[in-house]
C-alpha angles and dihedrals in degrees: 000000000000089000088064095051096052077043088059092039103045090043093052092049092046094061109013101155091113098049089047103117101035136124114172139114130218131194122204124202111195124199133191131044097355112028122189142151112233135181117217109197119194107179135138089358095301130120119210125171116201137177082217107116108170094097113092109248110223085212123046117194127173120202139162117255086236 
């Protein structure tokens, strides 16, 4: 699972002109076989992708890891 996230982060910084003039923060539960809680960060045209999870998302989503 942690490959697709680097997938997700290094894709979005290599081309972040959609995600330019973003500032949001989403948080992913995943449930399943591999559950895990993940922040995804969009701000100043920049992806990053923490385990951190103390900041409040301003988006919640839960998934299955499948």
């Amino acid at each position: 699972m942690n490959e697709t996230w680097q997938l997700i982060e290094t894709t979005m910084n290599e081309n972040p002109a959609p995600i330019q003039n973003e500032n949001v923060r989403y948080e992913f539960h995943l449930t399943g076989d591999h559950p895990s809680v993940k922040q995804l960060i969009l701000a100043n045209g920049t992806a990053e992708v923490s385990d951190d999870t103390s900041t409040k998302a301003d988006c919640n989503l839960t998934l299955s890891s499948k």
